[in-house]
Structure formats: C-alpha cells, structure tokens
C-alpha positions as CSV (number, residue, x, y, z in Angstrom):
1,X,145.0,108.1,-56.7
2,X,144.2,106.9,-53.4
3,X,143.3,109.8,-51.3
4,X,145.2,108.9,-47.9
5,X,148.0,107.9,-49.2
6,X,148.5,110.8,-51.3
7,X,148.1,113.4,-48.2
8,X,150.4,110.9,-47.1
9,X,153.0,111.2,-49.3
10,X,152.5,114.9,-49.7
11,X,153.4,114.8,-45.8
12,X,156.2,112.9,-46.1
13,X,157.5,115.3,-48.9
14,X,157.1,118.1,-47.4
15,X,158.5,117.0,-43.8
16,X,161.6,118.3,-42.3
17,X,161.9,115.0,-41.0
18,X,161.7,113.0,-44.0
19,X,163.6,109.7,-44.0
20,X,163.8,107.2,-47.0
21,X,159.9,105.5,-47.5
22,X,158.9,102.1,-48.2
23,X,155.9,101.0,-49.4
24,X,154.9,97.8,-48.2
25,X,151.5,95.9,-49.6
26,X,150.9,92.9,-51.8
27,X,151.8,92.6,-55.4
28,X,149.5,94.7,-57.8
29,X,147.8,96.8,-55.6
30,X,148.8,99.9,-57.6
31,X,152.0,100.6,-55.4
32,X,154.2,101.9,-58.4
33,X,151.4,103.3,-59.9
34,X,150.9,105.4,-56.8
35,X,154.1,106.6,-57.0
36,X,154.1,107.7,-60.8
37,X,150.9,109.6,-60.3
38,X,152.3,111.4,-57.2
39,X,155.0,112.6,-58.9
40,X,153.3,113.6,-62.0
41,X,151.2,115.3,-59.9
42,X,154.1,117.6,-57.7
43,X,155.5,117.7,-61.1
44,X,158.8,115.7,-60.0
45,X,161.3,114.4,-61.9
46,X,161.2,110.9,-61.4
47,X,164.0,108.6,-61.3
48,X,162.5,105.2,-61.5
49,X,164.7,102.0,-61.3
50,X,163.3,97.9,-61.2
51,X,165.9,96.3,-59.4
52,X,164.1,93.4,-60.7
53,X,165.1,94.3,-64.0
54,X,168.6,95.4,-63.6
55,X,170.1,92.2,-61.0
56,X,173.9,93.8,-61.9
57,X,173.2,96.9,-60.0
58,X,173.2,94.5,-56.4
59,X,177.4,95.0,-56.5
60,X,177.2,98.5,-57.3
61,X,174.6,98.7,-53.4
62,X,176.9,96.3,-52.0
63,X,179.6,99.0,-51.6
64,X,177.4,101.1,-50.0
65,X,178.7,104.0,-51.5
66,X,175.8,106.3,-51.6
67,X,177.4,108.3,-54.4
68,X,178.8,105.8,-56.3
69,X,175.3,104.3,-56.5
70,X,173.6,106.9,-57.7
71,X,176.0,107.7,-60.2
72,X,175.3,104.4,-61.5
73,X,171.5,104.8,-61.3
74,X,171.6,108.2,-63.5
75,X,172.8,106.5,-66.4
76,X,170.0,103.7,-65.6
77,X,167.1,106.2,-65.8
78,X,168.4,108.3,-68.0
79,X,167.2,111.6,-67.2
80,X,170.2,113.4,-66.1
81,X,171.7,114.4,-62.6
82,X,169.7,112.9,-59.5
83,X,169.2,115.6,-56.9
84,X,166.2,116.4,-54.4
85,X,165.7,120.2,-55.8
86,X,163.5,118.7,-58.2
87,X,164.0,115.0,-58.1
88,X,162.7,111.6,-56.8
89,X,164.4,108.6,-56.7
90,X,162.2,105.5,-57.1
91,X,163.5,102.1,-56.5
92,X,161.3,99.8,-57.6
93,X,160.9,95.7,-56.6
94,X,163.7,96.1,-53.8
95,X,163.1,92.8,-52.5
96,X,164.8,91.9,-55.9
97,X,167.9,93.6,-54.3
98,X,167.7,93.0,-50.2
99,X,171.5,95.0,-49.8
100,X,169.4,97.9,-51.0
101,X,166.7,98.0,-48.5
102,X,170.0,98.3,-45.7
103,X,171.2,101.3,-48.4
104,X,168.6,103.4,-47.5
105,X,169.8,104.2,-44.1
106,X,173.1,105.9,-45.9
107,X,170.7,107.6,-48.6
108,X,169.1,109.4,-45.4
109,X,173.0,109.8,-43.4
110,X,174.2,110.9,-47.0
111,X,171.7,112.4,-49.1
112,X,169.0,114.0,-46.9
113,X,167.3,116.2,-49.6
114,X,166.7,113.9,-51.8
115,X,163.3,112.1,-51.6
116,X,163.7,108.4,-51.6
117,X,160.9,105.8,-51.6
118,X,161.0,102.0,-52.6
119,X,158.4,99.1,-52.9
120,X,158.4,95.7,-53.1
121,X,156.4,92.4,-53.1
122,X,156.7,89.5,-50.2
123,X,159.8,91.5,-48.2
124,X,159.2,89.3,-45.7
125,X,160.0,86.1,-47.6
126,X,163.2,88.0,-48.9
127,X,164.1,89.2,-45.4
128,X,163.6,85.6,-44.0
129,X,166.2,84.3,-46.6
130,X,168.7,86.9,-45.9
131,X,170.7,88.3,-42.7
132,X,171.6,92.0,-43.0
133,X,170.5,94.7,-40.5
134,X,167.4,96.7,-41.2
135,X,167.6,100.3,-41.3
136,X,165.4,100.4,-38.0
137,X,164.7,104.5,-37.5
138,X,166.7,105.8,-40.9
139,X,163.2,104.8,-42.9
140,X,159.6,105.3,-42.8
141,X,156.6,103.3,-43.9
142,X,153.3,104.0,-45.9
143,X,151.0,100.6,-46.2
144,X,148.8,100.7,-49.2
145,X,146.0,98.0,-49.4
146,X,143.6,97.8,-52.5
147,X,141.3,99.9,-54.2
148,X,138.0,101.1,-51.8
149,X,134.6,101.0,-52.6
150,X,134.5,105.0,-53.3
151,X,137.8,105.2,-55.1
152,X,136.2,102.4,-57.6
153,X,132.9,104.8,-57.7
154,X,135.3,107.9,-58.5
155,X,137.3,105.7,-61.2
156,X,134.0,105.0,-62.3
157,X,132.6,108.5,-62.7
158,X,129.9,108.3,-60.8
159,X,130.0,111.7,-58.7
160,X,126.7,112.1,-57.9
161,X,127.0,109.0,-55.6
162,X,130.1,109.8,-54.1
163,X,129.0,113.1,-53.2
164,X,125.8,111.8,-51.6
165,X,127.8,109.7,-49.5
166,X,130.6,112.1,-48.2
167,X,128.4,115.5,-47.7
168,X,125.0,112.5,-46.0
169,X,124.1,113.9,-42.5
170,X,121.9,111.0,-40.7
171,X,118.6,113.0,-39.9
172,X,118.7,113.5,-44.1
173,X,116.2,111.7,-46.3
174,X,118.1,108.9,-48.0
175,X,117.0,108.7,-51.9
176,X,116.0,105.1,-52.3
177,X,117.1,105.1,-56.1
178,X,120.7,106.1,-54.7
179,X,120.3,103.3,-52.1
180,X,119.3,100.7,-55.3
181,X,121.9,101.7,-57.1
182,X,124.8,101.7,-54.9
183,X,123.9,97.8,-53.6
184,X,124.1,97.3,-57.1
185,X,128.0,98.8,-57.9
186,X,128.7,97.2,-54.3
187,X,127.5,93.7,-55.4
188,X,129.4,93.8,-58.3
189,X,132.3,95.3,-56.6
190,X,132.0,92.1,-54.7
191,X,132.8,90.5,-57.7
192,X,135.4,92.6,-59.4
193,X,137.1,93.6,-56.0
194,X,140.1,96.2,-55.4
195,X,142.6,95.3,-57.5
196,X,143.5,98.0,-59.7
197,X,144.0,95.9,-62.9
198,X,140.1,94.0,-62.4
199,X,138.7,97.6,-62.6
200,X,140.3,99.4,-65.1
201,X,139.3,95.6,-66.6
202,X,135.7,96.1,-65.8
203,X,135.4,99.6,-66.8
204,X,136.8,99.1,-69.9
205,X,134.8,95.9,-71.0
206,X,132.1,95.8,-69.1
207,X,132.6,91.8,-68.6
208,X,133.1,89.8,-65.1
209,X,134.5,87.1,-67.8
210,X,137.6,89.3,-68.4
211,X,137.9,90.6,-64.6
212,X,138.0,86.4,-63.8
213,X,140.9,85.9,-66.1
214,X,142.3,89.1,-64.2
215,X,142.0,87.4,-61.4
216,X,143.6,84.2,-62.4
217,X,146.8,85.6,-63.9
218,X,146.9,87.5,-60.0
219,X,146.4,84.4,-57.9
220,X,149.1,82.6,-59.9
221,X,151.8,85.6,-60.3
222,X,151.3,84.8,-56.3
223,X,151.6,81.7,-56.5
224,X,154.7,82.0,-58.7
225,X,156.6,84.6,-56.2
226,X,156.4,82.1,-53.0
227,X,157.8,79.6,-55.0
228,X,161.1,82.3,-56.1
229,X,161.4,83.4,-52.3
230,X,160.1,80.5,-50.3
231,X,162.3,77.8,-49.0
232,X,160.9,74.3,-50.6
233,X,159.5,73.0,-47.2
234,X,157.9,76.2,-46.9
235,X,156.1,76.2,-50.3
236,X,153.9,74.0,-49.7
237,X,152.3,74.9,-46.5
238,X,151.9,78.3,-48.1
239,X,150.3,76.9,-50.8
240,X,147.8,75.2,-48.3
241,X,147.0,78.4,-46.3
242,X,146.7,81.0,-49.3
243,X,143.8,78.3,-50.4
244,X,142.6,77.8,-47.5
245,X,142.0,81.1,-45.8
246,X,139.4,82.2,-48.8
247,X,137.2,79.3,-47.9
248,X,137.5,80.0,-44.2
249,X,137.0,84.0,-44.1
250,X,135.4,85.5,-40.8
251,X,135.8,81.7,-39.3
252,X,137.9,81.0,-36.3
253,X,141.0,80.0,-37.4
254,X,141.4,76.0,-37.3
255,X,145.1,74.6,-37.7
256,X,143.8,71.1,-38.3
257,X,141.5,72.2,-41.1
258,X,144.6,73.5,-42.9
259,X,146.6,70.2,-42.9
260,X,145.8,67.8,-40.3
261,X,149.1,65.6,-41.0
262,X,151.2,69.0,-40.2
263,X,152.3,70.4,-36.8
264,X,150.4,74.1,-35.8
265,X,153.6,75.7,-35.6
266,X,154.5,74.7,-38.9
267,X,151.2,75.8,-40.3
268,X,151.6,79.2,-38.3
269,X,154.6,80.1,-40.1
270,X,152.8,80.1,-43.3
271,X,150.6,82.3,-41.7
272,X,153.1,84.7,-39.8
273,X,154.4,84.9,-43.9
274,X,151.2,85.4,-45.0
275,X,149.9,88.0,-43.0
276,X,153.6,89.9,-43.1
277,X,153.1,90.1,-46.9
278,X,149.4,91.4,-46.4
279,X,148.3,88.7,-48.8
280,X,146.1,87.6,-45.7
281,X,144.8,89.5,-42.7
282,X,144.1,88.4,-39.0
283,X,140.9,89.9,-36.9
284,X,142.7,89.0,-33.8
285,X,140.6,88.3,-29.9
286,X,140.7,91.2,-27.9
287,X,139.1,91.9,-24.7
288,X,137.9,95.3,-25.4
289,X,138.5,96.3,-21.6
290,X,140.6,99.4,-22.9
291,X,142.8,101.4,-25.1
292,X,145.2,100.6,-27.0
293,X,143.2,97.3,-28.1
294,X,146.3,95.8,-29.0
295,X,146.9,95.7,-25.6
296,X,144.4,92.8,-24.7
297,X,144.9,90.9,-27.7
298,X,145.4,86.9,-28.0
299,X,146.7,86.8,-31.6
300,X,146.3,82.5,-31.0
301,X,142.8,83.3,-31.2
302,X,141.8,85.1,-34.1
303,X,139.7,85.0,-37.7
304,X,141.4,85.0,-41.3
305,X,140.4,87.2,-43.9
306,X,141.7,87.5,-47.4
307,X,143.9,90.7,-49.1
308,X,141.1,90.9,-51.5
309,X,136.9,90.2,-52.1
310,X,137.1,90.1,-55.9
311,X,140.7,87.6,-55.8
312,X,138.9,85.7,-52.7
313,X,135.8,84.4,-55.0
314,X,137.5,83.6,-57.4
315,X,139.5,81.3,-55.3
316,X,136.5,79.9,-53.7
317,X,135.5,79.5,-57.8
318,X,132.7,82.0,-58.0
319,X,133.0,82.2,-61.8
320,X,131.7,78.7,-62.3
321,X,127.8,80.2,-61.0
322,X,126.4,81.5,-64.0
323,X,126.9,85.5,-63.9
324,X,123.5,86.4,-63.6
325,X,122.8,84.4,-60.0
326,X,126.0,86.7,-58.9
327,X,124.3,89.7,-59.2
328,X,121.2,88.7,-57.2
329,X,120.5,89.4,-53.4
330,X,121.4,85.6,-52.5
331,X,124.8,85.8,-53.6
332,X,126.0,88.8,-50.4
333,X,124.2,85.8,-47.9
334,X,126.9,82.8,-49.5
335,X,129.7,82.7,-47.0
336,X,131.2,85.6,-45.4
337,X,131.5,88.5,-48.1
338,X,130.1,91.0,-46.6
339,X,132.4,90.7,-43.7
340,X,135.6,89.9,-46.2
341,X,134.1,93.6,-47.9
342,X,134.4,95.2,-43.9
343,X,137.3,93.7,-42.9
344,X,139.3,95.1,-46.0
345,X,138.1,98.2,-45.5
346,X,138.6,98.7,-41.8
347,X,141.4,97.1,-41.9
348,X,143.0,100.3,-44.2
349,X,140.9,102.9,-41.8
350,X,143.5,103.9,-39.9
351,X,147.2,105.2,-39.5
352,X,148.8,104.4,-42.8
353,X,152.3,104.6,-41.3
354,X,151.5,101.3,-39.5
355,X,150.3,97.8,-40.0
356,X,146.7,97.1,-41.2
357,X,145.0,96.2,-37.8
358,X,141.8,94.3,-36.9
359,X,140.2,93.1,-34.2
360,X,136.9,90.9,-32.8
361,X,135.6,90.3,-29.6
362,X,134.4,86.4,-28.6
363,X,133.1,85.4,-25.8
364,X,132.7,81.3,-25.4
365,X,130.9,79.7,-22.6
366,X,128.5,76.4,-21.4
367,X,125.4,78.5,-22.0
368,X,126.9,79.5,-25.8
369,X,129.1,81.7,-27.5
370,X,128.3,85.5,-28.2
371,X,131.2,87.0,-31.0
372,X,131.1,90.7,-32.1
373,X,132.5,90.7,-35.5
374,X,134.9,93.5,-35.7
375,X,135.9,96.2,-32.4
376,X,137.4,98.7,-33.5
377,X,138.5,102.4,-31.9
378,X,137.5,105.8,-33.7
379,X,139.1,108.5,-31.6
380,X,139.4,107.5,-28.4
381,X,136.0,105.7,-28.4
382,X,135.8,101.4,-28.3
383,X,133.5,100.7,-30.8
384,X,131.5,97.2,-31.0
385,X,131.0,96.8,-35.2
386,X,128.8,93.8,-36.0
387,X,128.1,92.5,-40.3
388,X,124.4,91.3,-41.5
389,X,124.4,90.0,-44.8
390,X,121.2,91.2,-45.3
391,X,118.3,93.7,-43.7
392,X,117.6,92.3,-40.3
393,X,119.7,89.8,-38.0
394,X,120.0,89.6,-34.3
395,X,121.9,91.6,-31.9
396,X,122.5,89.1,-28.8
397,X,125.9,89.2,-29.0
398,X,125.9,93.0,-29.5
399,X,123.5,93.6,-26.7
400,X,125.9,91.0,-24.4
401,X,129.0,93.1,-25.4
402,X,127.1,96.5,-25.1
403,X,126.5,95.5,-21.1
404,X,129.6,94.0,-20.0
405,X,131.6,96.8,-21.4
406,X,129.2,99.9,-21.2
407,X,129.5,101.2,-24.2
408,X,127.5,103.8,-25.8
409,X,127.3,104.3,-29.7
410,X,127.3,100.3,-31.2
411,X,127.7,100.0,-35.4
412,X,125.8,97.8,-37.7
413,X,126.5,97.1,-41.3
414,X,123.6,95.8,-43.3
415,X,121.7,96.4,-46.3
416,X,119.4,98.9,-45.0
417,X,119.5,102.7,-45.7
418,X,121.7,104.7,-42.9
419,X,119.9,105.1,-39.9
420,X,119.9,105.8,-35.8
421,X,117.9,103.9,-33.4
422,X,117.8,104.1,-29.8
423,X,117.8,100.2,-28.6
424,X,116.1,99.7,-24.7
425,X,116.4,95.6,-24.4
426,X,115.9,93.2,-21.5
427,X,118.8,91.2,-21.4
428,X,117.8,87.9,-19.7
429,X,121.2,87.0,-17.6
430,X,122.2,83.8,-15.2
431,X,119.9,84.5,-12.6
432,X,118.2,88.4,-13.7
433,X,117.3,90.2,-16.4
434,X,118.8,93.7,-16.9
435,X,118.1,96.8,-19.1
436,X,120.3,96.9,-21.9
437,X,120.7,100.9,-23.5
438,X,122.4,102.0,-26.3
439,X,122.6,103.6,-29.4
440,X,122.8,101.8,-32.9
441,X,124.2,103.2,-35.6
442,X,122.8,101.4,-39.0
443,X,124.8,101.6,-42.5
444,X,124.6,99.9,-45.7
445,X,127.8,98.0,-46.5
446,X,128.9,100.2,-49.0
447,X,128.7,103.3,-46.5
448,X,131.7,101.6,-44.6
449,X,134.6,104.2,-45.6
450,X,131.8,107.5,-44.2
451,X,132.1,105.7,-40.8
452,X,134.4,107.7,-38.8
453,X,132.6,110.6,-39.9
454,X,129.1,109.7,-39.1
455,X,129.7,108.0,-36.0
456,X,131.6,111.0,-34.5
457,X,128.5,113.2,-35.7
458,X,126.3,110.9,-33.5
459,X,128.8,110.2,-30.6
460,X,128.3,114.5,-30.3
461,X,124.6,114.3,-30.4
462,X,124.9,111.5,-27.7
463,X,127.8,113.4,-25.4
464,X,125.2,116.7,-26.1
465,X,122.2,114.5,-24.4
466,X,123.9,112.8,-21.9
467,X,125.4,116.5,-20.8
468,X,121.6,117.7,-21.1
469,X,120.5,115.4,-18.5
C-alpha cells in the first residue's frame, strides 16, 4: 500500500473534521485497490458499490435522499446495515453516476459518521458533459499517482535495498554492489513503470513481453474511455495529444507540432483535459523569485510529461528494440526518461490533498538559453533540481540560476553514487566574470523519493556553517 496515502487516509479517518473523500488519479493506478487494503487493514466493514456496474441506482441519487440511498445500497453490497461504527461506504467509478458526486455533500449534512470515499476515472470529461453544482467544501481530496520506485523494491522483496536507502546518511560509504544493483531494478523499472498491474506482471513472470501486452491493454482502455466521455470534436484532438506528449517529454511544449491544421486553443483544451485527468502532467515556467512558486508561474510556457515511464515507452514503441539493448546503459541517454522517471516522482512529493505540481525554470536570450529542469520547494527552501542521463553533464544553466537567485543547496540527479560537493565557479557574464558558490547535492536517479530527507540533512550542515562564520 502506498505509504502516504495510507497515513493519509488513516488521517482522514480519524479526523473530527472528516468530510466525504474522493480519490482522483488516472485509471488503474491501484485507486480501489487502495481502498480495499485500507480497510482490510482498520478491519472495516466495507461497503463497496461500481456505479459502473449498477447504472439503475442514478434515480435512486437523483432524489437525493441520503437515506433512501443507502437503503438501496445495503441490499447492493450485501453485508447488512451501513453505519460508520464499523462501516465504510465505497462508491466506486462515480463518474459512471455524476448526480452522485453532488450526493456527497448530503452524505456529510446527513450522515457525518459514516466514512465515505469515492473514485473515478476522467471526472473531468464527465464533469464537462454535465451541469450540476459540485459539493465545493462538503468533500475532500486525496490524489494518488502510480507506483514509486521504492514501493516497486518493497513489492519486490528486496529489503535490504530499501533499508540502505531510507536509514543512508551522506558522509556514509555507499556499497558499490548496492549502487549496481539498484541502476539495474531502476533500468528495468524504466521499462515496466508504476502501474500496478505491469508489476505484479513482472514479478510474477519475470518477462518485459507480458508487461508490454500490460501496457497495451492500458493505453487502449484509455483510449476507449475518451471516446465514452469525450464529445466527437474533442476525440480527436485528444487522441493527438495523448500520442503526442510521450514523444515530446521534458520538451517545451509546441502547439504546431501537435496538429499544425488546428487552432492552439483547440489543442489546449485537449490538454486542459488531459492534465485534469492526470493522464499527462505540466512542468510549468516559473520565475523562482519566491514562495509560493505558483505564484510566478506562466502556465503558456511549460514542458509535458507523461502519467507513466513504463506506459510512455511503450507509446514511443520501446518493445520493438530487442529486450536486451533495453537493459543497457544507452537506453536511460534515448530521449528524456530519466527526467519522465523525476518528474513522476516529484510530481507526487508533496501535499496529497492537492494537485500534482511541477515546475522549471527557463531563461531565453540572444546570447542563448539556460533551463533548470525541475524547481521545486522542500520546506520553505527554493530548490534548483537539474536531470543527467548519465555520470557527468554540465551545470551552466545551474550555475546561471544559482547566481541570479542566490541560492544555496542546488540538486543533481545522475547516475553517480550520492554525494556533496562544494562548487566555487567563475561565471563569465556580459561584461565580468563573477564567483559563483554553492553547494551540490548529487543522487542517483533511483534515490529521488530520499530527497527531502537528505537535502534537509545538508541544508542544516550548511545553516550550521554559515552560523559558524
């Protein structure tokens, strides 16, 4: 079980101040699942219902009659009296039944005690096809994205890894056979991805063949779902983006390359969809003068990465190079995987109450461009993040970034073993050159989700020396 969205859910559970939950992320990235283990887990009875399954019951929510409803809904499940002494009510593929999702607001008016939580697939699409007024303040949310890196090692059973990398300290010897080892899981992670169905796939057969055809039967379920709750002129500009956005991950985002025959505010909407449904995700320009960073943002201006690694390869056709070139160290330099693997995991990083957020930082001028791939803010620190493919790369940009803003502590993600360095760099400007200082924080890819601990570890070393001098 996802570990932040289980202390999630236990929060919301145990909350005075619980209101009705909905689960938002894409479809089959484990959201029922989630659900069924938590409550096998607080040992709930669970009262599960697929609205998907049961399209009659939209009259019965209709009336709005909280207790005529659940009425109804007992003799659906089947297991007796609903109540929230021991109960949770689980409605299942709302977006099936849009009257419900305005229901909630009377199960929270009506039925406070009982615990109420619903998912459901592309609720954007359904809520762009229907009016009815959201229950704005009677619900909560919890935003689940797909598998990590370290959940996959823990479904995995590999212990001994994970426990290197939550208990490493940064002055620690890193074992080299660990480091091997873990490029390997991440470069076939890479392949397999975070959906939940491609690794219980992989770890039950061992084959990339069978997590492919995983993958496929994904992509067109997708496929299948804009076409039930997308209007015709929509479908196809949909169509267009979800292909498109694979091919184009950690690119500035071109609206000509999508379609030149269309308009950009046609092609926009797709996106708007897209990104609403979490199918896709936006790294959007910020200026990275302050906090909040959505504050500076210019959401015209931003770079496109996919819901998933493993389900982005296969759309860019991965499975057609022979299985064994996957695996090699050329295959993390094709395109921009490593950033896609990043960007899905920052992107999850932070509150799970809210929308997945990411942002970059570009700078475009006559004497060239400088970009920092992802900022993003741990505590209330601004934090430059920049993605190497492989062991070495330049830092221009980061050294550019590091001066105009001042910052202190700057991230790198690489394939090198974790490490600190203090960086002292000339930095030749219009008409001087001026000392650039700062500290670099190094991590292998895989190390991504141990972040927020490390880098707070260093940020007090730094705060200790600066306080020294």
């Amino acid at each position: 079980m996802d570990r932040i969205a289980e202390k999630r859910l236990t929060d919301w559970l145990d909350s005075n101040y619980r209101k009705p939950l909905i689960i938002r992320g894409a479809r089959q990235v484990g959201k029922s699942t989630l659900v069924r283990q938590f409550s096998d887990h607080k040992k709930l009875t669970l009262h599960e219902v697929n609205l998907e399954r049961h399209p009659t019951l939209v009259e019965v929510f209709k009336t709005q009659d909280t207790g005529k409803i659940l009425r109804e809904l007992e003799f659906v499940c089947g297991k007796g009296p609903i109540s929230g002494e021991d109960g949770l009510l689980f409605l299942d593929e709302i977006q099936a039944a849009p009257i419900a999702i305005q229901t909630l607001r009377y199960f929270h008016e009506d039925h406070p005690e009982l615990p109420v939580i619903s998912a459901g697939s592309l609720l954007e699409f359904t809520m762009s096809k229907h009016s009815f007024s959201m229950p704005v303040g009677r619900v909560e949310y919890l935003y689940l994205g797909p598998v990590t890196f370290e959940e996959t090692l823990a479904a995995m059973e590999k212990g001994a890894l994970l426990d290197l990398l939550s208990n490493y300290r940064l002055r620690e010897v890193f074992p080299q056979s660990a480091h091997d080892q873990l490029l390997e899981l991440q470069r076939v992670w890479l392949l397999v991805g975070g959906m939940p169905e491609a690794i219980q796939r992989f770890i039950d057969t061992n084959s990339l063949d069978a997590v492919f055809d995983v993958h496929d039967s994904i992509i067109e379920t997708y496929k299948d779902d804009f076409a039930k709750y997308a209007t015709q002129a929509d479908l196809l500009r949909l169509h267009k983006v979800f292909n498109y956005v694979p091919m184009a991950a950690g690119e500035k985002f071109k609206y000509v390359r999508v379609d030149p025959e269309v308009q950009s505010r046609e092609i926009s909407k797709a996106v708007d969809l897209l990104e609403k449904a979490q199918i896709i995700m936006k790294a959007c320009h910020t200026d990275a003068s302050g906090l909040p960073l959505g504050a500076t943002i210019n959401r015209r201006v931003f770079k496109p990465f996919f819901l998933d690694c493993g389900l982005m390869n296969s759309i860019c056709g991965v499975q057609w190079i022979a299985l064994n070139d996957l695996k090699q160290n050329s295959f993390i330099n094709k395109g921009h995987v490593a950033e896609q693997f990043i960007a899905q995991h920052l992107a999850f990083m932070g509150k799970s109450n809210v929308s997945p957020f990411l942002t970059y930082w570009l700078r475009e001028g006559r004497s060239g461009n400088a970009e920092i791939d992802f900022i993003t803010q741990l505590g209330q620190v601004i934090v430059p993040v920049e993605v190497k493919a492989g062991k070495s790369g330049s830092l221009k940009s980061l050294q550019q970034f590091v001066h105009q803003k001042k910052v202190q502590v700057a991230v790198r993600f690489d394939l090198n073993i974790p490490s600190c360095q203090h960086v002292s760099h000339a930095l030749r400007q219009t008409k001087e050159s001026v000392q650039v200082e700062f500290d670099l924080l190094s991590l292998p890819l895989y190390m991504v989700e141990e972040l927020p601990r490390i880098f707070h570890d260093i940020l007090s070393r730094v705060a200790y020396l600066h306080g020294a001098e």
